[in-house]
GUMARDO-354510 format. One record per residue (C-alpha): residue in one letter; z, y, x. Coordinates in Angstrom, 1 decimal. Each point is the difference from the previous one (the first is absolute). Layout:
BEGIN
 res     zz     yy     xx
   a      Z      Y      X
...
REM end
This chain:
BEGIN
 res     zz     yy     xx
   x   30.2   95.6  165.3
   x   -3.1    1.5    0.7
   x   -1.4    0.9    3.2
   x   -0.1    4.1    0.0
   x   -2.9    1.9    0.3
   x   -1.6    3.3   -0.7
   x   -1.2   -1.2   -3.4
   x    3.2   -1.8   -1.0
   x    1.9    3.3    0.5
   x   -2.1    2.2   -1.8
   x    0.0   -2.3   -3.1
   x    3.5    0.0    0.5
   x    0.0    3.8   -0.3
   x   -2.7    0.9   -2.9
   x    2.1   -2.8   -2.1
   x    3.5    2.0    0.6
   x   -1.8    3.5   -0.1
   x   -2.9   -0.7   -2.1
   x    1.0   -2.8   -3.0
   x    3.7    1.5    0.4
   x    2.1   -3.0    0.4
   x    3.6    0.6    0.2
   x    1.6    0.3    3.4
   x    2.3   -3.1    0.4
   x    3.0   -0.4    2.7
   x   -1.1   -3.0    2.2
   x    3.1   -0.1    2.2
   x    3.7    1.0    0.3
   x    1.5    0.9    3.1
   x    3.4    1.2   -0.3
   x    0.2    3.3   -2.5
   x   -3.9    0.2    1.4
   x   -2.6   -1.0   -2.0
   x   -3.9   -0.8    0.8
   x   -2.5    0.7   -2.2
   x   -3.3   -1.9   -0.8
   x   -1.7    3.8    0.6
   x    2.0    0.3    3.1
   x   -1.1   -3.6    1.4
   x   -4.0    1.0   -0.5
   x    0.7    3.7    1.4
   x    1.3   -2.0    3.0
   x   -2.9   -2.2    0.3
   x   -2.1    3.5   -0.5
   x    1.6    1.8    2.8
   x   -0.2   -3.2    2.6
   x   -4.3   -0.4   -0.8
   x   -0.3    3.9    0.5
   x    2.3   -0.2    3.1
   x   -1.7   -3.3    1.6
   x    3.0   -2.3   -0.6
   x   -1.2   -2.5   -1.9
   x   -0.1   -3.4    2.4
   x   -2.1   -3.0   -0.8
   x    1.4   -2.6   -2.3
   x    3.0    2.6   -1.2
   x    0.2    0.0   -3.5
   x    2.0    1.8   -2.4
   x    3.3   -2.2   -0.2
   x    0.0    1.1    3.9
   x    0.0    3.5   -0.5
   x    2.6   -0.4   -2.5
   x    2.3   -1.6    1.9
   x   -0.4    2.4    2.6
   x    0.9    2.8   -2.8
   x    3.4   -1.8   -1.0
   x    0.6   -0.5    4.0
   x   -0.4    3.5    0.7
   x    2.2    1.3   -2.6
   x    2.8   -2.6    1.1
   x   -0.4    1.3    3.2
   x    0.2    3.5   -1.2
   x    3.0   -0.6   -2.5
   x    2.1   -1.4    3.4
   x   -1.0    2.3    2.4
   x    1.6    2.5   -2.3
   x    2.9   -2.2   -0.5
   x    0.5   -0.1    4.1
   x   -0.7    4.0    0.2
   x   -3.4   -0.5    1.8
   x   -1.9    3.3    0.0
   x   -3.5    0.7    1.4
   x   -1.4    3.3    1.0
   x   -2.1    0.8   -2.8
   x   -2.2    3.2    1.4
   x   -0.9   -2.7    2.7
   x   -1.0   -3.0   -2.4
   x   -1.8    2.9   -2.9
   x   -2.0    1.6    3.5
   x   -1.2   -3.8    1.1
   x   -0.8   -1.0   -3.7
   x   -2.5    3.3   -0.3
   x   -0.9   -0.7    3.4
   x   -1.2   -4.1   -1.2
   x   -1.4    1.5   -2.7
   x   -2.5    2.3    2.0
   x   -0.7   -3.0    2.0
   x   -1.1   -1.5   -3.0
   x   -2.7    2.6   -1.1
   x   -1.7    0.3    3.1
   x   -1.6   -3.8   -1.4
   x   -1.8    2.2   -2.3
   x   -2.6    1.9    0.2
   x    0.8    2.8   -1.3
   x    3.5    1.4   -1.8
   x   -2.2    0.2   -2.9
   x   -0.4   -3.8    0.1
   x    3.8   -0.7    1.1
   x    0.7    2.0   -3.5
   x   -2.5   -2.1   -2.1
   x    1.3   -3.3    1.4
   x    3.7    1.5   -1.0
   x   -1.0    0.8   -3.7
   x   -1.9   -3.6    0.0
   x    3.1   -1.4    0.6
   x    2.4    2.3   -2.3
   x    2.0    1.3    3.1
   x    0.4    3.4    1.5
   x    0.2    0.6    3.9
   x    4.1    1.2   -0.9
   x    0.0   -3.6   -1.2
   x   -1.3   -1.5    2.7
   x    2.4    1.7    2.6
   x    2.9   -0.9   -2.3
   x   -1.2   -3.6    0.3
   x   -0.1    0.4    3.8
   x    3.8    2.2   -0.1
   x    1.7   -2.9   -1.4
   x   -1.7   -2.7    2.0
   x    1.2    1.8    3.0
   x    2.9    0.9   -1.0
   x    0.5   -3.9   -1.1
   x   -0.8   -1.1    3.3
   x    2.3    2.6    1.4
   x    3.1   -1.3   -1.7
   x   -1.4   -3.9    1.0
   x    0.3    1.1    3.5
   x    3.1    1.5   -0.2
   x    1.0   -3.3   -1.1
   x   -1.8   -1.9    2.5
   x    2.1    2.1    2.9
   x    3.4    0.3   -1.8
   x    0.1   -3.6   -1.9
   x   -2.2   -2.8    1.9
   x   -1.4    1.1    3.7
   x    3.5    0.2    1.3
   x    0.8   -3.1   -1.7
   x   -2.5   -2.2    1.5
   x    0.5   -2.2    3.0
   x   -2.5   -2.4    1.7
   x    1.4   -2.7    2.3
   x   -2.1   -1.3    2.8
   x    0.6   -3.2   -1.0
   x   -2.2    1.2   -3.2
   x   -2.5    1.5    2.1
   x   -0.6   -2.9    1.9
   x   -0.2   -2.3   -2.6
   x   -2.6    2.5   -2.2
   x   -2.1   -0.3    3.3
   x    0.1   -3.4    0.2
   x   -0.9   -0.5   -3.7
   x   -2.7    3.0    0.4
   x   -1.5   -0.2    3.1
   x   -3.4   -1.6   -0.5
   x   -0.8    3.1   -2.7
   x    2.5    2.4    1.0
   x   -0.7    0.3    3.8
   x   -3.3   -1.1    0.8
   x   -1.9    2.0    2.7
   x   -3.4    0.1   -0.1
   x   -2.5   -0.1    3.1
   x   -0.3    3.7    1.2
   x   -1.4    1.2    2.6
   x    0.7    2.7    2.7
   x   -2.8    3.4   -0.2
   x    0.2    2.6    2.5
   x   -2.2    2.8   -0.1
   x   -1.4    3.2    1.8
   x   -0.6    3.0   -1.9
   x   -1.4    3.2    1.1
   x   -1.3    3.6   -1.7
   x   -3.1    1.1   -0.4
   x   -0.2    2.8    3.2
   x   -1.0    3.5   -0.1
   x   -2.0    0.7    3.0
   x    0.5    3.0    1.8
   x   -3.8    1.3   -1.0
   x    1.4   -0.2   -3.4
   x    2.9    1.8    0.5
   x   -1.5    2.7    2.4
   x   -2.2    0.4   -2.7
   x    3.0    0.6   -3.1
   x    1.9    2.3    2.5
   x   -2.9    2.1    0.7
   x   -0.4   -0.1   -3.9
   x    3.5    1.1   -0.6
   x   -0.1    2.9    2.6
   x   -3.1    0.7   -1.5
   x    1.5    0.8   -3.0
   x    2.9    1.4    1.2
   x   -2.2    3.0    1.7
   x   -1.5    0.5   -3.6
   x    3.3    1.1   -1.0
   x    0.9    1.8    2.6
   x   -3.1    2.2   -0.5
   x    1.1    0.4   -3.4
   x   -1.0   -3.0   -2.1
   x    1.7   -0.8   -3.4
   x    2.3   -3.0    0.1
   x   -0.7   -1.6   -3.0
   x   -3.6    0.5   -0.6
   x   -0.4   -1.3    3.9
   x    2.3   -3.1   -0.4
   x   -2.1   -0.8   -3.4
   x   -2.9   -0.3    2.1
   x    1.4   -1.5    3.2
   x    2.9   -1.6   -0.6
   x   -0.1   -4.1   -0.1
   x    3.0   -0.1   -2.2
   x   -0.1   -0.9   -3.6
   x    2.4    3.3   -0.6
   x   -3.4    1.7    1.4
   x   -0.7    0.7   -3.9
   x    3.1    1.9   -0.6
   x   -1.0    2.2    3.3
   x    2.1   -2.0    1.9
   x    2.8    0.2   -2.0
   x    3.3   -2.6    0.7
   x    2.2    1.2   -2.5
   x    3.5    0.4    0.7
   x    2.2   -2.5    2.2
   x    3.3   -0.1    1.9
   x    0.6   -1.5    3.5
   x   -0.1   -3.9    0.1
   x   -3.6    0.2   -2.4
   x   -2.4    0.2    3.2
   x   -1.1   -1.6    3.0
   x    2.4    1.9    2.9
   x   -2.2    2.0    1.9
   x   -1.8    1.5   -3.4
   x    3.8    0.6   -1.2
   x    0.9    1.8    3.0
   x   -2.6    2.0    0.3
   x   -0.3    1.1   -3.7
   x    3.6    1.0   -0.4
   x    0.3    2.2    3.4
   x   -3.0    2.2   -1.9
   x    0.7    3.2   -1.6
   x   -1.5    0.9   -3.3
   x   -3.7    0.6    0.4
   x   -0.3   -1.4    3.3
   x   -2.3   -2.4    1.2
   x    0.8   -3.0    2.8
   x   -1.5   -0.5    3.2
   x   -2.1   -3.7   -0.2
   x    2.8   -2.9   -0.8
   x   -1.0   -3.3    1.4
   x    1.5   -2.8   -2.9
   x   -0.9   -3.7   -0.5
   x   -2.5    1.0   -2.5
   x   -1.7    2.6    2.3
   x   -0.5    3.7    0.7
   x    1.9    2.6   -2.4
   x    0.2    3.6   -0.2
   x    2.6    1.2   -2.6
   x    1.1    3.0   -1.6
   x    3.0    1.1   -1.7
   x   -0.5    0.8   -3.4
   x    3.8    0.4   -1.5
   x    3.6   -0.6    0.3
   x    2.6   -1.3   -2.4
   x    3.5   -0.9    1.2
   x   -0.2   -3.1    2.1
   x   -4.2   -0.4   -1.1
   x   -3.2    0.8    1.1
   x   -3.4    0.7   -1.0
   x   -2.6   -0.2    2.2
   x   -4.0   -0.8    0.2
   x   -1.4   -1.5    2.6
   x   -3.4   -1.0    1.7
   x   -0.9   -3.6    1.0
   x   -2.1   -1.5    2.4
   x    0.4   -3.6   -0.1
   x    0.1   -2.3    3.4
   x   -1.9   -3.3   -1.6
   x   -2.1   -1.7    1.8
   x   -3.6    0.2   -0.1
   x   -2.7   -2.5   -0.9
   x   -0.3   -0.2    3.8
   x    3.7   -0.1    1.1
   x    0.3   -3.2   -3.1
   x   -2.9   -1.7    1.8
   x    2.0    0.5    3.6
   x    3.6   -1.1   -1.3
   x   -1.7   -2.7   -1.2
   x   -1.8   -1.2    3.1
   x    3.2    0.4    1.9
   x    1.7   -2.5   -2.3
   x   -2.8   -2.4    0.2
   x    0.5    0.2    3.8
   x    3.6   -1.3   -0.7
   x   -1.2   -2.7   -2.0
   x   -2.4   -1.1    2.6
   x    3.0    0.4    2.5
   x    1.8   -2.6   -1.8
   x   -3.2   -2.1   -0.6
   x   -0.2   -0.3    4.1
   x    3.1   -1.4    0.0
   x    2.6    2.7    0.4
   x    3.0   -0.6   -1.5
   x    0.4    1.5   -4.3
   x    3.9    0.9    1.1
   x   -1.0    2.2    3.5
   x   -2.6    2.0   -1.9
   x    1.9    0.8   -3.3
   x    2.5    1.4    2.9
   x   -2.2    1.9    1.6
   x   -2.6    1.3   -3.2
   x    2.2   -0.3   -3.4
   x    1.3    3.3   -1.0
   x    2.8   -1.8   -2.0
   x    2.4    0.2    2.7
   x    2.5   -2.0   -2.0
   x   -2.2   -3.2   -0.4
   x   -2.0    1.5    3.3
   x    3.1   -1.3    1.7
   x    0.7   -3.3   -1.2
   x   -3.9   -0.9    0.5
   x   -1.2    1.4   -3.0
   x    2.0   -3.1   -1.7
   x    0.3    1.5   -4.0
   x    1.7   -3.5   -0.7
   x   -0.7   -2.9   -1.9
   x   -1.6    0.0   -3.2
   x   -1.4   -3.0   -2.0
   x   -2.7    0.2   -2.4
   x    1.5    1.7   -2.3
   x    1.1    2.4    2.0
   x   -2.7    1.6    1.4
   x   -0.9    3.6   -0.4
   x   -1.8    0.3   -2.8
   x   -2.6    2.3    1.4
   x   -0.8   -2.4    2.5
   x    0.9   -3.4   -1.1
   x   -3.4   -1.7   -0.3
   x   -0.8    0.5    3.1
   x    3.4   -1.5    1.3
   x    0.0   -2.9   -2.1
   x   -3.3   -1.1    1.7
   x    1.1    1.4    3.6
   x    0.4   -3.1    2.9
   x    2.7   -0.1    1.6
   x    0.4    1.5    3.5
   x   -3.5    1.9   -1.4
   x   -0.6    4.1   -0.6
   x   -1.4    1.5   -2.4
   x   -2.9    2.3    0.0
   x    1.0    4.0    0.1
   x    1.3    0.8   -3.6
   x   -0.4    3.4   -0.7
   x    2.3    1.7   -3.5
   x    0.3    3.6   -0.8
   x   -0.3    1.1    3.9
   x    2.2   -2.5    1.4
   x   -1.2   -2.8    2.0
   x    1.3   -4.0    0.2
   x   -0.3   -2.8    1.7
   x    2.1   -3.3   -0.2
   x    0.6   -3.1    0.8
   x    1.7   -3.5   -0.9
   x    2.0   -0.6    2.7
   x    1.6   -3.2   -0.9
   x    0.3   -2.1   -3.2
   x    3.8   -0.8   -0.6
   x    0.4   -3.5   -2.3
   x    1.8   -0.5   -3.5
   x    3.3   -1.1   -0.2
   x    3.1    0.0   -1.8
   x    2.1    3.2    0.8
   x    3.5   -0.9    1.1
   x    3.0    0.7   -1.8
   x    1.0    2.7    2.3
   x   -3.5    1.7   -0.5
   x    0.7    0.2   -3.8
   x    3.6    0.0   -0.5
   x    0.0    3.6   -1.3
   x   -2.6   -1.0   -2.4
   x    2.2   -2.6   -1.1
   x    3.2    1.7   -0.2
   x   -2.0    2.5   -2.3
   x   -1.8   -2.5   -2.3
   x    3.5   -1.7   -0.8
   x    1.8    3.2   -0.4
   x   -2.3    1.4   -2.8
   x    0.2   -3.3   -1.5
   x    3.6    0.3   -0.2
   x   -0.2    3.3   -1.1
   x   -2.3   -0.4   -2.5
   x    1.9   -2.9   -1.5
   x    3.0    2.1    0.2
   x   -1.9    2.9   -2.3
   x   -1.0   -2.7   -2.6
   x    3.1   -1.2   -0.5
   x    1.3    3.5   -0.1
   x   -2.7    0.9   -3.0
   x    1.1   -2.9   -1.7
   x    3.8    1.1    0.2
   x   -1.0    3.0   -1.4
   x   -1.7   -1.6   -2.9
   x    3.3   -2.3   -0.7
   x    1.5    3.9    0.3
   x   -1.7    1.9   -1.9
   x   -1.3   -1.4   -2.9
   x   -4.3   -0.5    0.0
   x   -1.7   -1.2   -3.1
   x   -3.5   -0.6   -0.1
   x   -1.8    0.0   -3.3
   x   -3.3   -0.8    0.3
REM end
């Protein structure tokens, strides 16, 4: 059989569609019959949904056609049901997931017509592969999970027979770190409260809301006069929440301190258990000044730990991770793989029992460390033993499921005539 691709199927199509060939049946399954128009609508609705897996060809997706409607045919035989508003709501939602690859719903309609299918096709095509899986669950739970035991005995010998490619542990090494925010000075935020009150006495003196929070307010709902639309309790930062909903309609709050910075908020409307209010922000981010200063005080760390002072006692005293702050800034072990990604070059060529220089992302501050290089080895069977336990149960069970699809064959009759 040929390899499928793009070109394959849409020669496929124009010669049903186009030279009208006669539809054919290509395969018996019980009183179920596939057609050769259903097999290329099949391979249609995987290409548009991504399905299509290197090296499949179309004897695969056939014989995942005559699977799924054995499966079907004796899930109704054994009275399985599966919520279909649930499955239907997930297909459209798959579906959506789908266009947002496009650029446009213009071109998610294009490719559709290109490939003879309408979006309703596509979330059938999703409904029944979900609802196929649904029922193979169902089956899984009720027919083979509860039938599957592993022995130690089998465990131990897997290991034995595995070990040198199943549990090999490779060198990793133990990072701690220190990581710090960029500061706000108190000039800076002297400066944004006097701002705030600044603002605060324009209203007072009679200043319009929303033309003064368009000007002044460092907010991106500054465009819609300061604008938040409506929310319920739970939506905002606590002290903004508490202070919006003790407001009466048309009032306006004294200056709320949140992690953001300096508000002043007024009520605009109440709705049941939601508000609407606008408010006015002043932002506490630090300056080009107060950046320059948090990072000096970091690069006074680093030199601490360059004179000899220990990477553990100064991730106590500095980090502001408290978790890590108190196990020495240890994050754990990581091999090279491993690494954070935003930061694994610089890792990889790190020495241990070395620091790095002050890295600086977004605002927040690091510095870490190699702290010891821990050596390769085989991991011991009581380090993997769930791993094992796993890997032979899905073995099991998947040999338990093929030989269930081909009872079903011997049971219900599957003819394929290709």
């Amino acid at each position: 059989m040929k390899k499928i691709a793009l070109t394959i199927i849409l020669i496929a199509m124009l010669s049903l569609v186009c030279a009208e060939v006669v539809d054919k049946i290509i395969a018996r399954v019980g009183n179920d019959i596939i057609l050769l128009s259903d097999l290329i609508k099949q391979i249609n609705q995987m290409q548009s949904a991504g399905m299509i897996k290197e090296g499949m060809h179309e004897s695969d997706i056939l014989a995942q056609m005559i699977e799924s409607r054995l499966i079907i045919q004796k899930a109704k035989e054994l009275n399985y049901t599966v919520d279909d508003n649930k499955i239907k709501a997930a297909a459209e939602k798959q579906v959506r997931q789908i266009k947002t690859r496009f650029g446009s719903e213009e071109e998610y309609q294009r490719e559709l017509r290109k490939m003879k299918l309408t979006n309703s096709d596509l979330v059938r095509y999703f409904i029944e592969l979900m609802t196929e899986q649904a029922l193979t669950q169902q089956f899984y739970q009720k027919q083979i999970a509860l039938k599957v035991m592993v022995s130690e005995k089998e465990m131990q010998s897997f290991y034995n027979a595995h070990k040198d490619s199943l549990a090999v542990k490779p060198v990793t090494w133990e990072i701690g770190m220190i990581i710090r925010n960029m500061e706000v000075s108190e000039e800076t935020n002297q400066a944004q409260l006097k701002a705030i009150r600044d603002i605060q006495n324009r209203l007072s003196a009679g200043g319009n809301f929303a033309t003064v929070a368009m000007v002044e307010s460092q907010c991106p709902s500054a465009e819609q006069g300061g604008n938040l639309g409506f929310f319920s309790r739970g939506m905002m930062v606590k002290p903004f929440e508490d202070a919006a909903f003790a407001l009466r309609v048309g009032e306006i709050s004294d200056v709320v301190r949140t992690q953001y910075g300096y508000h002043l908020i007024k009520m605009e409307e109440k709705r049941g258990d939601e508000i609407r209010v606008s408010h006015i922000l002043k932002l506490l981010v630090p300056s080009a000044e107060d950046s320059l200063a948090s990072l000096a005080k970091m690069e006074g760390i680093r030199q601490e730990f360059l004179s000899g002072k220990s990477f553990a006692e100064l991730a106590s005293q500095w980090s502001i991770d408290e978790e890590t702050a108190k196990e020495g800034g240890i994050i754990g072990e990581f091999s090279e793989q491993d690494f954070p990604e935003l930061f694994a070059p610089i890792l990889k060529s790190l020495q241990v029992g070395s620091i790095t220089e002050v890295l600086e992302n977004e605002g927040t501050m690091y510095l870490f460390s190699k702290t010891r290089e821990i050596p390769g080895r085989i991991y011991t069977y009581d380090e993997v033993r769930s791993q094992v336990q796993e890997i032979i149960s899905r073995q099991k069970q998947i040999k338990i499921y093929d030989d269930w699809v081909e009872q079903l064959k011997q049971e219900i009759h599957v003819e394929i005539l290709l």
